[in-house]
C-alpha positions in Angstrom: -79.0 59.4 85.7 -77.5 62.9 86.8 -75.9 62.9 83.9 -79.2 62.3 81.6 -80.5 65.4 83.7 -78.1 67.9 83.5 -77.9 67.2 79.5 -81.7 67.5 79.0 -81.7 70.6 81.2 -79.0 72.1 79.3 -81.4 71.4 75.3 -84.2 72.6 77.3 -82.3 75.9 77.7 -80.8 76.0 74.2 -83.8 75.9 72.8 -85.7 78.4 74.8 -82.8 80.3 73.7 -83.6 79.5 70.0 -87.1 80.1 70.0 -86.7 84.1 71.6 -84.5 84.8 69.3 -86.7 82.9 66.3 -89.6 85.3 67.8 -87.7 88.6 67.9 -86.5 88.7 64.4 -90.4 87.5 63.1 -91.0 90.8 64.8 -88.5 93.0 63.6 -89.3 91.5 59.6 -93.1 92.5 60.4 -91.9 96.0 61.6 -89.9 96.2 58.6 -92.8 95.6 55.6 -94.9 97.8 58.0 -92.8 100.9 57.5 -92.4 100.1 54.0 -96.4 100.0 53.6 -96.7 103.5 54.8 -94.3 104.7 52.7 -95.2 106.1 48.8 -92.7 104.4 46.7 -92.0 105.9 43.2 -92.2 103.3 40.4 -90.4 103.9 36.9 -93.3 104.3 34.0 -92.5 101.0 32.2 -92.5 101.3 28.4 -93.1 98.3 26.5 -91.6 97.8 22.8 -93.6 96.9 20.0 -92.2 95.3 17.2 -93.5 96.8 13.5 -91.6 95.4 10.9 -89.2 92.1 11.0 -87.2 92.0 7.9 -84.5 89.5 6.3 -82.7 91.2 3.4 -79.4 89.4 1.5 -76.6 92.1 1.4 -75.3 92.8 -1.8 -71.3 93.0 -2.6 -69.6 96.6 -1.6 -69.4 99.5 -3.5 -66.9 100.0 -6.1 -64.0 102.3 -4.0 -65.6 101.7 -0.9 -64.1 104.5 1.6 -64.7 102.0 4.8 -62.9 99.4 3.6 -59.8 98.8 4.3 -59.2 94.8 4.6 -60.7 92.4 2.1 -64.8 92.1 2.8 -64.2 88.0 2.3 -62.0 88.4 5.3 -64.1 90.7 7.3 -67.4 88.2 6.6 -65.0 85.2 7.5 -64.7 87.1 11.4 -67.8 88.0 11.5 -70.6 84.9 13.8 -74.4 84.4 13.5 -76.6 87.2 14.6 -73.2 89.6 15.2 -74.3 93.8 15.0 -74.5 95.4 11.9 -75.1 98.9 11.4 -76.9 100.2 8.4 -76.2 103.8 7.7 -78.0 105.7 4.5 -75.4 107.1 2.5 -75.9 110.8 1.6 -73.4 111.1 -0.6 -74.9 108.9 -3.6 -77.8 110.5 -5.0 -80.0 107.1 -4.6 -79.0 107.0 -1.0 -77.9 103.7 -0.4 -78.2 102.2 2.5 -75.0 100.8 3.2 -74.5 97.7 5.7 -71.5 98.0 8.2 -69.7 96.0 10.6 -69.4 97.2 14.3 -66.3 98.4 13.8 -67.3 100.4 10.8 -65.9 98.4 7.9 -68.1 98.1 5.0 -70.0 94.7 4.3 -71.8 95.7 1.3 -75.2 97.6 0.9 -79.3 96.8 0.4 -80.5 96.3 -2.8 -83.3 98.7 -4.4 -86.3 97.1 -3.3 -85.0 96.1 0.2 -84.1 99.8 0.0 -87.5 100.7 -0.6 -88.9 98.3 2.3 -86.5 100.2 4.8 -86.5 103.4 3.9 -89.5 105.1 5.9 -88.1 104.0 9.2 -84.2 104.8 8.9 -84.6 108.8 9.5 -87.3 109.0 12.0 -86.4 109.4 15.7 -89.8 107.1 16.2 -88.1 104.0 15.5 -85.2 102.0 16.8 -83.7 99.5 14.1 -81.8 96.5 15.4 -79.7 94.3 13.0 -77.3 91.9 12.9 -76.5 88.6 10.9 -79.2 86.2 10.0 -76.9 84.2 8.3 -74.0 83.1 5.7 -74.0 81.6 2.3 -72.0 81.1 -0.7 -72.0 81.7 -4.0 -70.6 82.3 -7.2 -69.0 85.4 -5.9 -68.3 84.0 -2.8 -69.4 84.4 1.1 -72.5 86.3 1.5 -74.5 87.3 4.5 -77.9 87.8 4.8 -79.6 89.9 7.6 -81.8 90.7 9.8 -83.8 93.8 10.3 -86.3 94.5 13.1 -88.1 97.7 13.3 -89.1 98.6 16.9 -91.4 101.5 18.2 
């Protein structure tokens, strides 16, 4: 029976023990998200992104003398995965401009044919718009693999 005592004594104690220190952290989170009350925090504006144009254009075979290229474009499609980055870049140097389609590491896939040119166009040189594409998807024919991409215009 002594026994019974001194061990219900002794959880009577530990748990006294538990409960002030339960209470003095409740306190010290309360003092916490006080202090931060009173205190102005600065908040980043947040911008949100609007999507204008979502566009899927096939990419047509590369340029005769391509200066990119330096491996075999079957090769360089056959590396390539769904929805990898592609980079399309407006050729200066042809008087039509066209807009040629590059892999990320530069090689050259191929480029837009006239009227996705024309589609594309009034968004490629204007610091308003971000353009995002990558690889919709592949496809064969005649010639051989083929991609076709996508395009999304962003403001």
């Amino acid at each position: 029976m002594n026994t019974f005592l001194w061990i219900f004594s002794a959880l009577v104690v530990l748990a006294a023990i538990l409960l002030y220190f339960i209470a003095k952290n409740k306190k010290r989170a309360v003092t916490i998200t006080t202090d931060l009350e009173k205190k102005e925090v600065s908040r980043p504006l947040q911008r949100f992104i609007t999507v204008i144009q979502e566009f899927e254009f096939n990419v047509k075979g590369t340029q005769d003398n391509a200066q990119r290229t330096s491996r075999n474009r079957q090769m360089l499609l056959l590396d390539m995965g769904s929805y990898d980055e592609v980079i399309l870049q407006q050729d200066r140097d042809k008087f039509n401009g066209e807009i040629v389609v590059l892999n990320e590491q530069g090689y050259d896939l191929g480029y837009l044919g006239d009227d996705d040119k024309m589609k594309i166009s009034p968004y490629m040189n204007k610091d308003l718009y971000k353009i995002e594409s990558g690889v919709k998807r592949f496809y064969r024919d005649e010639k051989g693999e083929n991609l076709s991409i996508y395009v999304t215009i962003l403001e």
